[in-house]
KOLTIGU-614188 format. One line per 10 residues: number of its first residue (from 1); their letters; for each residue x, y, z of C-alpha. Coordinates in steps of 0.05 Angstrom, whole numbers, plus 5000, padded with zeros to 4 digits. Layout:
NUM = a = X,Y,Z ~ ...
This chain:
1 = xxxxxxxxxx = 5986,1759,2899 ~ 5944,1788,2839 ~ 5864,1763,2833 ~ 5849,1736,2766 ~ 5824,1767,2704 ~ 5756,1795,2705 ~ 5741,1775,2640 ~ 5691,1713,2636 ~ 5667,1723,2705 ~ 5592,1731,2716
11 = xxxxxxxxxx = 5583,1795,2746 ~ 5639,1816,2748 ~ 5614,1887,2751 ~ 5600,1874,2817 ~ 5666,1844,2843 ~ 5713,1899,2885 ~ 5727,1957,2830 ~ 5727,1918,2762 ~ 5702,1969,2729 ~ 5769,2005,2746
21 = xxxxxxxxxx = 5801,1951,2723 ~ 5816,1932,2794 ~ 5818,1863,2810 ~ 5832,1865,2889 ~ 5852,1802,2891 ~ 5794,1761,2871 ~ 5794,1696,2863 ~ 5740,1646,2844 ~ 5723,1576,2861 ~ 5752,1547,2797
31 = xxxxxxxxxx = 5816,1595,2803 ~ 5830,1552,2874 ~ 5816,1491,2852 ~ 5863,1502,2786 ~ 5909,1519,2836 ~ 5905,1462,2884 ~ 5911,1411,2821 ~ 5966,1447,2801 ~ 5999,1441,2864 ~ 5979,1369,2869
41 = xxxxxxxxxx = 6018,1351,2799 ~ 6079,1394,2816 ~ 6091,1356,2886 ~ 6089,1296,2848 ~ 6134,1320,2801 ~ 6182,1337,2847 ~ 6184,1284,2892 ~ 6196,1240,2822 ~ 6255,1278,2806 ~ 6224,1312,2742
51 = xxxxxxxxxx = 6269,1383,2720 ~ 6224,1381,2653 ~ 6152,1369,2631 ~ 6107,1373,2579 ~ 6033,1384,2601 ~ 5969,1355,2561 ~ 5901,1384,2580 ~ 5836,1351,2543 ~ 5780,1403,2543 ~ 5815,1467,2573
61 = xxxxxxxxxx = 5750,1510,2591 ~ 5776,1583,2582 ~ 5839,1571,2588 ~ 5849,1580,2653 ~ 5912,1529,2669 ~ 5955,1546,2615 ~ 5940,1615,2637 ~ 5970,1597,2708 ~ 6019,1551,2672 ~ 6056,1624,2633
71 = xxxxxxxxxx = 6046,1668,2694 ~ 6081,1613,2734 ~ 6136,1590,2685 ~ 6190,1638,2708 ~ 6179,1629,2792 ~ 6174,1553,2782 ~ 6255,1563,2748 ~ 6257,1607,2804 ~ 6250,1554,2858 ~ 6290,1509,2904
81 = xxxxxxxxxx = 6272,1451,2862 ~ 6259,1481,2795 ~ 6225,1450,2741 ~ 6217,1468,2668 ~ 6147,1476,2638 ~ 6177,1461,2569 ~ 6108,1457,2535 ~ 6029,1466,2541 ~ 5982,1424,2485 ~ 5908,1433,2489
91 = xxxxxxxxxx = 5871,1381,2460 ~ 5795,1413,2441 ~ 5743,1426,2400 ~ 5754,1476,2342 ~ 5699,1526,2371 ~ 5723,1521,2443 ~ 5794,1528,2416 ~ 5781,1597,2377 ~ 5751,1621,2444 ~ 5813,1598,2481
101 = xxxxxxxxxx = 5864,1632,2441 ~ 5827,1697,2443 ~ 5816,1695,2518 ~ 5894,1678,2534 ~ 5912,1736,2478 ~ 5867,1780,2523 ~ 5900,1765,2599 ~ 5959,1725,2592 ~ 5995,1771,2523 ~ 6064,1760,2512
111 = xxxxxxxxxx = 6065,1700,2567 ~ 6036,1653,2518 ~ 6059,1637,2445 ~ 6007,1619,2412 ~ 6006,1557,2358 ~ 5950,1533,2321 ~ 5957,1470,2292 ~ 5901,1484,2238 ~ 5943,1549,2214 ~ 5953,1532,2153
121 = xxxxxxxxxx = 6015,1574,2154 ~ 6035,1530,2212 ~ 6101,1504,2206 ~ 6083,1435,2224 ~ 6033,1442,2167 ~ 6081,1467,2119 ~ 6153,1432,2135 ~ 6112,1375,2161 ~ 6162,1320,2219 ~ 6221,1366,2207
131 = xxxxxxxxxx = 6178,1422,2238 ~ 6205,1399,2305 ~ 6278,1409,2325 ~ 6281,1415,2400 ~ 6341,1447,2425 ~ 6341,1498,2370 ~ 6327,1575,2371 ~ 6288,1568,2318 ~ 6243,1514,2342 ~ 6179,1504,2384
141 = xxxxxxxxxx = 6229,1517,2449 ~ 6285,1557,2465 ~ 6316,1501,2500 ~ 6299,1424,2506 ~ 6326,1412,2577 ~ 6325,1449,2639 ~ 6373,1500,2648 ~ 6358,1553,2716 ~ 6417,1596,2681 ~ 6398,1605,2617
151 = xxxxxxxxxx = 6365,1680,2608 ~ 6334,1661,2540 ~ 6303,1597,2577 ~ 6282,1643,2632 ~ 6251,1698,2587 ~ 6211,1654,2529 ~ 6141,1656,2535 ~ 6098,1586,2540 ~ 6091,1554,2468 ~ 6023,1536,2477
161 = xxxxxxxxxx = 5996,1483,2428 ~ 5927,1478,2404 ~ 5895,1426,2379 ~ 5830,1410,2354 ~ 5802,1341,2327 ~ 5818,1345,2255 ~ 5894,1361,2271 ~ 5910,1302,2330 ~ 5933,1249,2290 ~ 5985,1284,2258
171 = xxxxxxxxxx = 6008,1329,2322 ~ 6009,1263,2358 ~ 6048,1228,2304 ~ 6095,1294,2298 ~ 6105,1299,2368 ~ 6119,1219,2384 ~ 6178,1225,2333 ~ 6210,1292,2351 ~ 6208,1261,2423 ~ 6224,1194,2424
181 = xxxxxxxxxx = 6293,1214,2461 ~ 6254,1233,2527 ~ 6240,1154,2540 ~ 6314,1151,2573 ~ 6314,1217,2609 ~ 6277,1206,2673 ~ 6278,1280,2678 ~ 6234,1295,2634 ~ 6163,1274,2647 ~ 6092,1285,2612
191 = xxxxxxxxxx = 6028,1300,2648 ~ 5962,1292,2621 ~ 5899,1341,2653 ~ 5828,1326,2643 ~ 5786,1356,2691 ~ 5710,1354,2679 ~ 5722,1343,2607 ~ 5751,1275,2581 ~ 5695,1235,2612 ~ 5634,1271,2585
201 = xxxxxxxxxx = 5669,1246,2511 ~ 5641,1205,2468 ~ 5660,1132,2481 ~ 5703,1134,2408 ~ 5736,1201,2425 ~ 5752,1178,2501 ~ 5786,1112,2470 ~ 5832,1155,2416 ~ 5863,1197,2480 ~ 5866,1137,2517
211 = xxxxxxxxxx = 5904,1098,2463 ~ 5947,1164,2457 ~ 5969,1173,2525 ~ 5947,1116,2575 ~ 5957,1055,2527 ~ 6012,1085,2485 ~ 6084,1074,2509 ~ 6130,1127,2525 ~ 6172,1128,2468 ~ 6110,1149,2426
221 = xxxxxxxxxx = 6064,1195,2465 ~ 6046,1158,2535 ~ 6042,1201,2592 ~ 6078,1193,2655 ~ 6018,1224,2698 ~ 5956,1241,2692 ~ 5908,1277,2734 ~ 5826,1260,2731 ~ 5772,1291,2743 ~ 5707,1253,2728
231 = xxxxxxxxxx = 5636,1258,2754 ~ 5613,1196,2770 ~ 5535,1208,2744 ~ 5550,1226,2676 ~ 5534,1176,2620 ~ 5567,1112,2612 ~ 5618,1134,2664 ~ 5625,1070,2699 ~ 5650,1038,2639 ~ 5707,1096,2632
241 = xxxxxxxxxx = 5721,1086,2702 ~ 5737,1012,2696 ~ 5785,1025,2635 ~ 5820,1084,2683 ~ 5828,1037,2740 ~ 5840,0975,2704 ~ 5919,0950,2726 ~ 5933,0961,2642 ~ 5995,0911,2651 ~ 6022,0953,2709
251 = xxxxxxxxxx = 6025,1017,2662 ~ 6006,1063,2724 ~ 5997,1063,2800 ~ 5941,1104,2831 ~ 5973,1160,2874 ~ 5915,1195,2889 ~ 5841,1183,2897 ~ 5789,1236,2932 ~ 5710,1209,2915 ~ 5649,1243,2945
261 = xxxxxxxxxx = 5588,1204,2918 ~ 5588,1252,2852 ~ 5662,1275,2835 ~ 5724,1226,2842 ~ 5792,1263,2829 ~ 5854,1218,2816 ~ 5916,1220,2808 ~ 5965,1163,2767 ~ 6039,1149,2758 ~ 6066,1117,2707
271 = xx = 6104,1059,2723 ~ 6176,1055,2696
């Protein structure tokens, strides 16, 4: 019902009364097509039977989706089919990060809790693979499973993870033990976002998120579906593209595929 934040937008001066701090509902191009992706993933989700779901984005922009992700948490408890947005990692460069975490501070507040992995007073930097103890109050999440009734579940903000390319290794090593559990619950499921970003990577820096969550099983840190974005001009794309598509041993199915003769958007599933 609300328009998005003003801030970031080019001319925004101009848009309905922004410089009342109106937004009148405005919306731009990339706010629907966040949306639409969004929607996408969550169908799929649904239809799978998923209740809980940790959410991977490489190269986040703004912020934008995790944005969507905190203002959304409490309705998506909310609905007939509910499903849990346990967690949010972003998976960026240090710069882009630093940006990130002071837009989200700026519109999304106390909807987001912010961790930075390069804090040094981070817990995961101080207590090290005992830093993660889902279930606990005193952990990442209030709760590791879904649970509609749960006021505490219903009230925490979005742990939002970031995490820039000196710190992967050990949140993916952290996270693959504390998690290892989820293999059996085909309830909980793992979604991996990389729109307009992953591709434009440096062939060495594509292959360590591919080996992370497309090669990886699920009892380390595999994903169960992820949702790509690619434009099909950019340098040394083809070559990405035939690792995407190739079968990988039946790892995934493709769900989804929309090409024009620039942009391809896809959609895989893990197969089980």
């Amino acid at each position: 019902k609300q328009g998005e934040p003003m801030l970031g937008i080019v001319w925004a001066d101009h848009i309905g009364a922004a410089s009342e701090g109106s937004d009148r509902g405005y919306r731009s191009p990339k706010f629907n097509f966040g949306v639409e992706f969004l929607t996408r993933i969550f169908d799929g989700l649904r239809r799978a039977g998923v209740k809980t779901v940790d959410m991977f984005e490489i190269g986040a922009g703004y912020g934008s989706m995790p944005r969507f992700m905190a203002s959304a948490k409490k309705a998506l408890l909310d609905a007939s089919i509910p499903v849990y947005v346990r967690n949010y990692a972003i998976m960026d460069m240090r710069s882009v990060i630093d940006l990130q975490r002071w837009y989200l501070k700026k519109t999304a507040g106390d909807f987001i809790r912010q961790s930075d992995w390069s804090d040094p007073s981070h817990r995961c930097s101080v207590q090290a693979v005992h830093c993660w103890r889902p279930g606990g109050t005193d952990g990442l999440w209030a709760l590791d499973r879904i649970d509609p009734q749960s006021a505490q579940q219903r009230a925490a903000p979005l742990n939002v993870d970031f995490v820039d390319t000196d710190k992967r290794d050990v949140f993916a090593h952290i996270y693959a033990d504390a998690h290892t559990q989820d293999e059996s619950d085909p309830s909980v499921a793992r979604v991996l976002f990389a729109v307009n970003s992953w591709h434009e990577f440096a062939m060495q820096d594509f292959m360590w998120h591919y080996n992370t969550f497309v090669a990886a099983p699920t009892w380390r840190m595999g994903v169960d579906f992820i949702f790509y974005v690619s434009n099909r001009e950019w340098f040394r794309n083809a070559e990405k593209e035939a690792l995407m598509m190739h079968p990988r041993s039946v790892h995934f199915v493709l769900e989804l595929e929309e090409c024009s003769p620039i942009t391809c958007i896809r959609v895989f599933r893990r197969v089980r």
